[in-house]
C-alpha positions as MATLAB code, in Angstrom:
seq = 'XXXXXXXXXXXXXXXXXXXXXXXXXXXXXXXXXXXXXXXXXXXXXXXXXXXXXXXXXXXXXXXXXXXXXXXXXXXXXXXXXXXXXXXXXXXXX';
ca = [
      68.501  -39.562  -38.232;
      71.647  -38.419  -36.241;
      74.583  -39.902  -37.083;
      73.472  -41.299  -40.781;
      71.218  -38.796  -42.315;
      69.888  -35.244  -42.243;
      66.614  -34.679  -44.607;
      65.684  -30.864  -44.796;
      62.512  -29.535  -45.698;
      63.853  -26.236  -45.324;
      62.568  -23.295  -47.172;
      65.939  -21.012  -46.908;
      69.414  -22.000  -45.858;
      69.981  -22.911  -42.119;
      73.696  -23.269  -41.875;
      72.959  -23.672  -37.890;
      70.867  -26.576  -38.429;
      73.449  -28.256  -40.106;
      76.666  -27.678  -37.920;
      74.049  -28.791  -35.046;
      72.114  -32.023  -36.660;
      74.982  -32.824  -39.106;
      78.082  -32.320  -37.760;
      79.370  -36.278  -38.392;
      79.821  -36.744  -41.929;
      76.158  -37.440  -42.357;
      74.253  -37.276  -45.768;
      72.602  -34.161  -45.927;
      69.341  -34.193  -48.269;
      68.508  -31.329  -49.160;
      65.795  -29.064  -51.083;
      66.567  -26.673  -53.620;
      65.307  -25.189  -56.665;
      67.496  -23.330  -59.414;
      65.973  -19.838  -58.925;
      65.038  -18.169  -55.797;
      61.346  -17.988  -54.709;
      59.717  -17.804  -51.125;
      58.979  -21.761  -51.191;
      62.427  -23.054  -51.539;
      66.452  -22.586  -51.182;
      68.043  -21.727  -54.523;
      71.343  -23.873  -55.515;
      73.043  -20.067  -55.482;
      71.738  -19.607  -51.843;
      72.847  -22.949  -50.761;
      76.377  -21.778  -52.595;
      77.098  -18.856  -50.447;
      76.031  -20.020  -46.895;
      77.289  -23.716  -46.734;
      80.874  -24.466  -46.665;
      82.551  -27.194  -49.362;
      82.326  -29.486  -46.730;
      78.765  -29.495  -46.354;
      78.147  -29.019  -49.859;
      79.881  -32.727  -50.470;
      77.206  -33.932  -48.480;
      74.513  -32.526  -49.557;
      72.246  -34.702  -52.138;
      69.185  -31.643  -53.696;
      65.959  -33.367  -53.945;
      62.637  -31.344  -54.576;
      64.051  -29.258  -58.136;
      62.004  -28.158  -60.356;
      62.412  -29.869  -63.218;
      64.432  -32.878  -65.084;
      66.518  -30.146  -66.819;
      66.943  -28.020  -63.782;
      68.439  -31.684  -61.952;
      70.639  -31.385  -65.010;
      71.882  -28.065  -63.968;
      72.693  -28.919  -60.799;
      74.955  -31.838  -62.058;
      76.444  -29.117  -64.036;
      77.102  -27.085  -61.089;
      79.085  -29.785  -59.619;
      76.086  -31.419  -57.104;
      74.635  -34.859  -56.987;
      70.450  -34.831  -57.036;
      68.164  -37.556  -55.939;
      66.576  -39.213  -59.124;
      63.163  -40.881  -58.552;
      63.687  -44.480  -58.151;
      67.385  -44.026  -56.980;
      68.582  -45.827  -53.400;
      70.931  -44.163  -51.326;
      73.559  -46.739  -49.066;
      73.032  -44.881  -45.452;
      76.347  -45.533  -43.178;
      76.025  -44.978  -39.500;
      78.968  -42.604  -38.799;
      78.348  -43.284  -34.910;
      80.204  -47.050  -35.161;
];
């Protein structure tokens, strides 16, 4: 939703996608997982190819596990928690 979210179901990074879709201080919801694998983007890849910027917006949804959420954390990230609401601005006003 330009200008209040971006929701990835991305399977790798896609920096691109981002600096085109999210470019206005948008939430950025993104998937991850805490190891690499082909289905999803591991909170290392996400690491090296999004700048801190982007990585302030990002909220990881789609881990593996409650204890790798828990890693995340630990990693400095915020994850989605079933349940949990997210307050959605619209950066365009």
């Amino acid at each position: 939703m330009e200008g209040v979210f971006l929701f990835t179901g991305d399977t790798r990074p896609i920096p691109e996608v981002i600096n085109n879709f999210a470019c206005r201080n948008e939430l950025i919801f993104h998937d991850v997982c805490i190891s690499s694998n082909p289905s999803h983007t591991s909170i290392h890849e996400v690491k090296d190819h999004y700048n801190v910027e982007q990585l302030q917006r990002m909220i990881f949804y789609h881990y593996e596990s409650e204890k790798a959420s828990h890693s995340i954390e630990q990693l400095g990230f915020r994850v989605a928690r079933r349940g949990q609401i997210f307050i959605l601005r619209n950066t365009l006003l």
